[in-house]
Structures are given as C-alpha cells and as structure tokens.
N, C-alpha and C positions, 0 to 999 in steps of 0.2 A: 485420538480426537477427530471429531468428523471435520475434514476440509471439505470447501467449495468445490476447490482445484482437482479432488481426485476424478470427479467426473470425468474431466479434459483429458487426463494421463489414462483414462478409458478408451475412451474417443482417440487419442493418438495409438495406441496400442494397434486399437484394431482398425487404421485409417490407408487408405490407399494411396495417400500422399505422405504415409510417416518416412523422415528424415529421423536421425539423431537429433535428441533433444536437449537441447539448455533451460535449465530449469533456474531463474534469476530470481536475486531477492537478496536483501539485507541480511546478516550476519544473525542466527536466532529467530528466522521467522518461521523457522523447523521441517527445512527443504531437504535433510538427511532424512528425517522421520517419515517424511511423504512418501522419499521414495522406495526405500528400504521396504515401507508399509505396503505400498504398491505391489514392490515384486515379491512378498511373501504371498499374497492373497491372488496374483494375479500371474504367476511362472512358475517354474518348476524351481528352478533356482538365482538365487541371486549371485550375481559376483561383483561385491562391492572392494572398490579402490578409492583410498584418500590420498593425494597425491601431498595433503598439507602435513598428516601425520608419517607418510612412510613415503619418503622425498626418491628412496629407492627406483620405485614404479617409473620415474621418470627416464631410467636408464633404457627401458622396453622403448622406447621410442625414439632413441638416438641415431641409430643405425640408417633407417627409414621409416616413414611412414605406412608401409606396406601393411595392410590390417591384416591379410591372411597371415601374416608371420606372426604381427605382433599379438592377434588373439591367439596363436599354438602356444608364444612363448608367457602369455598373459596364465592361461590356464594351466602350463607346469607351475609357473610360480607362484601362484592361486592356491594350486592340489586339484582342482577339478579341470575336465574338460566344458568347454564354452559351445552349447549348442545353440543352433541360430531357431529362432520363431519360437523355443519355449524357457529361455533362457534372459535373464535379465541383466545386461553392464551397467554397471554405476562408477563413472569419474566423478566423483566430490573434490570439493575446490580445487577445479581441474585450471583454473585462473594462476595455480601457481605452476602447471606447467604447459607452456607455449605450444609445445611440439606436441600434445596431447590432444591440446585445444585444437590446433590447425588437424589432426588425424583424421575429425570429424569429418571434412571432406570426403577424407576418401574411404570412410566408414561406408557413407552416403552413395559413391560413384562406386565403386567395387564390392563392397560387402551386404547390401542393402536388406537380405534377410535377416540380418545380426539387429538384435535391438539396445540399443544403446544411450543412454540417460545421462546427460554430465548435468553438475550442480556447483555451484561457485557464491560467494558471498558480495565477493567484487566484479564479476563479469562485468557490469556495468562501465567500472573504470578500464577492465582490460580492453573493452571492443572498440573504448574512445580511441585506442593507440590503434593506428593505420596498419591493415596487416596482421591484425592480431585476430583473427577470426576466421573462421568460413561462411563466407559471402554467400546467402544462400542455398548452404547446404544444409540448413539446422532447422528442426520448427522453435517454436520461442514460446514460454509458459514463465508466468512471473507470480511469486506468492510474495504475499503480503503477509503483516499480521494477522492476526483472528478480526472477520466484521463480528460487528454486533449479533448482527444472525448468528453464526458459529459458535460466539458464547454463552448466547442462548442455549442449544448445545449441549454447552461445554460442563454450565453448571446445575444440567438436568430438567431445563424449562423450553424445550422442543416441540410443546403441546405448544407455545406463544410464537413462538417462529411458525409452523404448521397454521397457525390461527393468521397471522399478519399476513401470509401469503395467500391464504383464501379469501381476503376481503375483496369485495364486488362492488363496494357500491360507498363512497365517502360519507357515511355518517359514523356517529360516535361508536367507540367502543364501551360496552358496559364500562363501568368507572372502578369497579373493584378489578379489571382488567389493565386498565389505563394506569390505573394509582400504581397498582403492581410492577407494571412494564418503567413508569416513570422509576422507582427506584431501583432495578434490575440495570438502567442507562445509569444512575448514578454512580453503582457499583463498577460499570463498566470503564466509564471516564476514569476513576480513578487505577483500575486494575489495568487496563487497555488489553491488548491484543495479542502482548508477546506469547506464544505458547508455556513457556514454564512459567511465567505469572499466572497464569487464567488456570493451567494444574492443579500449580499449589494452593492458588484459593478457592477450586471449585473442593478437594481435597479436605483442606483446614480449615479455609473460614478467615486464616491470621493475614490481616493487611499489615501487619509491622513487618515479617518476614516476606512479604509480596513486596513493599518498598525495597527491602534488600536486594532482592532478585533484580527489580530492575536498575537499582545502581550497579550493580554486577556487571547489567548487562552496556550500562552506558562504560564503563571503564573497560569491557572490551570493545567499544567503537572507539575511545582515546586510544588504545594501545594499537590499534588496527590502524588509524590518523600515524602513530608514530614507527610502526612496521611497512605500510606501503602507500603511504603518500611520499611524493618527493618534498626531501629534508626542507625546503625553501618556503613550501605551504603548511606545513605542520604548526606553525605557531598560527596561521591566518582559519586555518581546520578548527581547530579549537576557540578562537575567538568567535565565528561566524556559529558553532554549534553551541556554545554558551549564550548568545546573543539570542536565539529566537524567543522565547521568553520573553523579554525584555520587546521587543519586536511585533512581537503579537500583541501585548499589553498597551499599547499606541490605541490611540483613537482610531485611528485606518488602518492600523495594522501594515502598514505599505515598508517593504525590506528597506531599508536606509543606508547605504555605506557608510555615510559620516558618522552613522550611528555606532557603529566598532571602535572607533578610536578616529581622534582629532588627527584632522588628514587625508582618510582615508578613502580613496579615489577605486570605482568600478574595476578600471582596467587592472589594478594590484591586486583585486582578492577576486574577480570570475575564474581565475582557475581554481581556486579553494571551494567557490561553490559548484561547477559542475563536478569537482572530485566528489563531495558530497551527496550532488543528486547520482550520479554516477554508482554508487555505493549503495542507492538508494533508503538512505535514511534521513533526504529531506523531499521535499516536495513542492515546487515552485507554482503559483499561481497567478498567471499574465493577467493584464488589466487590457480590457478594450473599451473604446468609448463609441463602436457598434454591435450592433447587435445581427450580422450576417453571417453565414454557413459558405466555408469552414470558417471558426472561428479564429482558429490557428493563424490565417493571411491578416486579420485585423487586430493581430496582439500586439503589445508595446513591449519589446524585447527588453527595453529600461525598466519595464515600471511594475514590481514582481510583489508576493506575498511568497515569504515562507514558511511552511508547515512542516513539523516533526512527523517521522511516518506513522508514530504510534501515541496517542493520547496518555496513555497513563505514564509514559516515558517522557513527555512532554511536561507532565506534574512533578515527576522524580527531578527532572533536570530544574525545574522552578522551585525547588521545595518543598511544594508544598504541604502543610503539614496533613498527618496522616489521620487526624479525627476529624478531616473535612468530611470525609464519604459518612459521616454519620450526622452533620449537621443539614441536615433538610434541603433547601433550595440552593445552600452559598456556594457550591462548587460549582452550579452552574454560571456563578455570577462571575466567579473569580477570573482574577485580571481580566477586567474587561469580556467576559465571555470568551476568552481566548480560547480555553480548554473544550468547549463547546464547538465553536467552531473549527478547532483542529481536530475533534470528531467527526463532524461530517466530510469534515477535507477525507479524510482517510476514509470512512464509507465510501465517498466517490470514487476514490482511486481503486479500490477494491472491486466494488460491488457495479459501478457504475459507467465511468467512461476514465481512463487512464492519466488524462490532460486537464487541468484544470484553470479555469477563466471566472474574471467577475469584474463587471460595468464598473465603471465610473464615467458621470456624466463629464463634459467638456466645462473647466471650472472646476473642477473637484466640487460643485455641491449637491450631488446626491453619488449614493454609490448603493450596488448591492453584491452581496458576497458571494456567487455563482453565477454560470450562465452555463447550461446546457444545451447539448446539439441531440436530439430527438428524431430521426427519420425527415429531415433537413428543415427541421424545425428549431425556434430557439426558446427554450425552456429560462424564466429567470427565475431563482431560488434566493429567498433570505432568509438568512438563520438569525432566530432569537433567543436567546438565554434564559427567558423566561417566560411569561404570561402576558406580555401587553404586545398588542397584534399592528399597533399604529403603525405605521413607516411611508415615512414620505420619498421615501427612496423606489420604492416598489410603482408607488402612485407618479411619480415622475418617469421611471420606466417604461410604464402602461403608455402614458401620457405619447410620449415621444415614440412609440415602436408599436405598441397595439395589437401584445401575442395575444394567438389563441387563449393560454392561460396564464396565470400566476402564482408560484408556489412559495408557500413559507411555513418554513420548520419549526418548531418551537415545544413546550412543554403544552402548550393546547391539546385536547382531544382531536382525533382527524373532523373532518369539516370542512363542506363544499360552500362559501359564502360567494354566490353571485360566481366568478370567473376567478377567484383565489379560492386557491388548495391548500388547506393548513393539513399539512400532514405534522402527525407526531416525528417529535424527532428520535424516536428508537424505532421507526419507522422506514425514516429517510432511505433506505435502501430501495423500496420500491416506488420511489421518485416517477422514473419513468412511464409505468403502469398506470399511476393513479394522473399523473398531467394527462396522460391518453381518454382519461376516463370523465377528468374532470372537462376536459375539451370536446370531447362529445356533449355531457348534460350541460352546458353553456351555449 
C-alpha cells in the first residue's frame, strides 16, 4: 500500500545527516511492512531482526556495544554478511531490548556507513524512562494510520486524491465529484486507517469482517496495557481507553477525570494517560483561551480533549453498529459528531501538524475545535458534522482575534465565502494550502 512516509525513508537514505532511525507508531499502523518494503525496493539486502519474536538476538549485545563486533556476529547468525551503504538493518520492536536500543549510539559515532532502521510499537513509552535512548543520535519518523489521502489509494480512487491536490482556486467541486468523495469519507469513518482494515475491505467489500479486524486489533492494545504497562496502571489503562467514547459524546467534549469513576482525581490516572499517549494510541488536545504563536506556551496543561488515533477503531471501541456506514448522513451525526471530529483530529496529526489545540473562550461560552500554527500565523478550524455553516463560536473568534482567515470543515462543497474557507471535510488535509490561498483572495 502506498504510504506517505516512504518518501521521508527516501530522503533519510540518501541524506547527509542520516543517523539510525527510529521509526515510532502504535502497535498495527504497519511500521514492519514499511520498512521491510523500503529495503526490498531500495538495497541490496535486507537483514531483518525481531527482537520481540527471537528474544535470542538480545544476547549479541551483551558483551558490549561495539557495532563492529556485533554486526560480524549479527551476520554469522543472520547467514549473510552485513555490507554497509547497500545493505539494509532492521531492529523491530527493538523497545524490548534496551542494550540494542542504546547501540544506536554508537551505530551513529563509529559505524556511520552502516544503515540501520529500528521500529518499535512502544518506543513512545520506552524513551519516557530516563536513559533509555540515544540522545541525539537517531533521526525520528512516526507513522500513523492510513489518512484519508492514502485510502483513497488504497481503494483504487487516486484519480480524487491527484484531483484534490491540484485544486487552485476555492470554488465548488463538480457535485457528482463531491457526492462521490462525501461517501468514499463515510466509508472511511467507519473502516479508519488501520492497514489490515483498509486491505481487507478495499479486497472484499465485507465491513462485518472489517469490525472484526479491528476488535482484534483493540484486544491487542488490552493485552499490550496488561504485558508492559506497570501492574498498578493496568486497571486505570483500560478504564481511561473505554472511556473515550463516552467522553467525546459530551457536549464539549472536554477529558473529565471524575468522569472514570467517582473519586477520581488528575494526579492518580496522568500516569495511565501519558502511558497511552506514550503508546501512541491516544491523542491529547490542549485548550487555550489565546490565540498567539507558539501555541504550545498558552495551553492549559489541565484542560485536554482526547482522541483515539484511529477513527474506525474509535466506532469499534463504541459499538457502533455496523449498518451505520449504509445509512446516508447518521454516522456523521453520531454521538454528537464525535466520530467526525476524531477524524479530522487524526488527519491533523498525520497529514498536518503533530500537536493539537482548540479555543475556548474565557467563560467557556464559545469554543472552536482547532487552532492551527501556519508560518507564525494562527489558523482557526471548525468542524461540523453536517450541513449547517452557522457557528457563533468561529464569529466570536473573528470578533476578538481578527485572523487573516477562517476555516470550517464540514459536509459543504469547498467555498470561499467573504474571509471563511469551507473546505470539504474529505479534504481537510490540505487545510494549510487553501487558508494560504483563501488569505490572499480576502
């Protein structure tokens, strides 16, 4: 399947600052397939090590860290020798072994024509422990789910992705275009992003067997919570990952601790959620009540939204039932727009900017779902679930801050009205582009 990402593992290949690479991401977002893919198409050979299935490998690294030793003894025990500059290493979930993780260093310092690739499911949680990394000596590449772009793609409609990217100018897309793309998003919401969902139903067609997959894939994030989170967070892991649902389906959508269980106080469950985002299969979204660059110095460490990293996993974990994606507009309604809006959270994290913020006024009485950082500009986005463009929240935005532009996502045709940008929302990925464009013709 075509990724985004391969580009970059291009670009690092042939870059004159490549280090060893950590290649981070959630459990399933198909970070073996990338790379493997990579170095069939792009080296002579590959030598791929699991360090979670063949726990052996770990023994190569005991002695010392010495890379010239350990690639000789890597490649007897391989069968092949390990040549450097046409030769590809692969440490997969190299998070299970420490002494392999830290080697990178001196992969980097001594061995530097050797090119080498580790992948891990949790690095996230490993690098939070002190020491557990090389500082510096690694570049850093993160895969996500599949965006919407990708499964476009995926399920042989790359003429509409090709098409969305050559647009120039905000007005309508023909309607037999639009009509098309709005149901190709419906499909999406409910299938989401995981690679072996988006497979099997670009493949079959069967969404019954597509919900299975991703419950599959939610029972290895529980078995993963109860293999290497500490024993003490494993019940607080799983309530906080049941909970988002319920959470999102809120009028504000605003994360609540009391909302887990009667009692239940910040300080007892933030280690449960940075394990989570750590893992990266949730997605945190600070609130600020400014709108200045960076955004990051005016966020409210308290006051959070969180998002499932993948939308259709986001349905599975809510139930929702599986003849939705054939009933016309209601998935996008449902819970509250939830599933909507944990789509575009996940387009941004993907396709857009990595960190995610969204206003609320002083008062809690307006709020808007996004705030984007543009070339030290501040972009405000709202997303709507369906058809009605009203929002007094965008217009109290304007009101008090006076961007350049205004952008709001929604099941609308694109369209430049006055200083709002209604981009389509199976669109939203080229956010960036069209506020540029829309801020000019304004």
């Amino acid at each position: 399947m075509n990724r985004r990402l391969y580009k970059r593992l291009v670009e690092w290949k042939s870059s004159r600052r490549r280090k060893p690479l950590l290649l981070r991401g959630a459990r399933q977002t198909g970070k073996t397939f990338l790379l493997r893919e990579f170095g069939r198409e792009r080296y002579d050979r590959v030598h791929y090590c699991n360090f979670e299935e063949d726990p052996r490998l770990d023994s190569l690294f005991e002695r010392d860290l010495d890379p010239r030793r350990i690639l000789g003894e890597l490649g007897l025990y391989l069968g092949n020798g390990i040549r450097p500059e046409c030769d590809l290493i692969i440490f997969d979930e190299v998070q299970t072994s420490n002494r392999a993780l830290n080697s990178l260093k001196y992969f980097q310092e001594q061995a530097g024509e050797f090119h080498v690739a580790a992948a891990g499911s949790l690095l996230g949680v490993k690098m939070s422990t002190p020491g557990s990394f090389p500082v510096g000596k690694v570049n850093f590449l993160d895969l996500h789910p599949m965006s919407f772009m990708e499964f476009l793609d995926a399920v042989g409609k790359s003429r509409y992705r090709s098409m969305l990217a050559a647009l120039v100018a905000p007005e309508p897309l023909t309607e037999v275009f639009h009509a098309d793309l709005v149901a190709l998003l419906r499909t999406y919401i409910f299938v989401g992003g995981m690679p072996e969902a988006v497979k099997h139903y670009a493949e079959t067609g069967n969404a019954v067997e597509v919900r299975e997959i991703q419950r599959e894939i939610l029972d290895s994030y529980v078995l993963d919570f109860a293999k290497h989170a500490p024993t003490s967070d494993i019940p607080k892991l799983t309530l906080i990952w049941n909970s988002i649902p319920r959470h999102l389906a809120r009028e504000n959508k605003k994360f609540v601790f009391a909302a887990l269980k009667r009692g239940a106080r910040a300080r007892e469950y933030e280690n449960a959620l940075t394990w989570l985002e750590g893992a990266g299969i949730i997605h945190r979204c600070h609130a600020t009540v400014c709108a200045r660059v960076p955004l990051e110095h005016y966020a409210d460490p308290a006051c959070f939204k969180v998002y499932a990293l993948d939308v259709g996993l986001l349905g599975a974990l809510a139930k929702s039932p599986v003849d939705m994606m054939v009933r016309g507009q209601q998935l996008f309604n449902e819970y509250e727009g939830a599933l909507v809006e944990n789509y575009v959270a996940q387009q941004m994290v993907s396709e857009i900017q990595p960190e995610l913020f969204y206003w609320r006024s002083k008062g809690w009485k307006a709020e808007l779902d996004f705030l984007c950082e543009f070339d030290g500009k501040i972009v405000p986005l709202e997303v709507k679930a369906g058809l009605n463009p009203k929002s007094k929240s965008l217009r109290s935005f304007n009101d008090q801050f006076h961007p350049d532009v205004l952008c709001r996502t929604s099941l609308l045709n694109l369209k430049l009205d006055g200083k709002t940008c209604n981009l389509p929302l199976y669109a939203v990925s080229q956010l960036e582009r069209f506020a540029e464009i829309a801020s000019r013709a304004s």
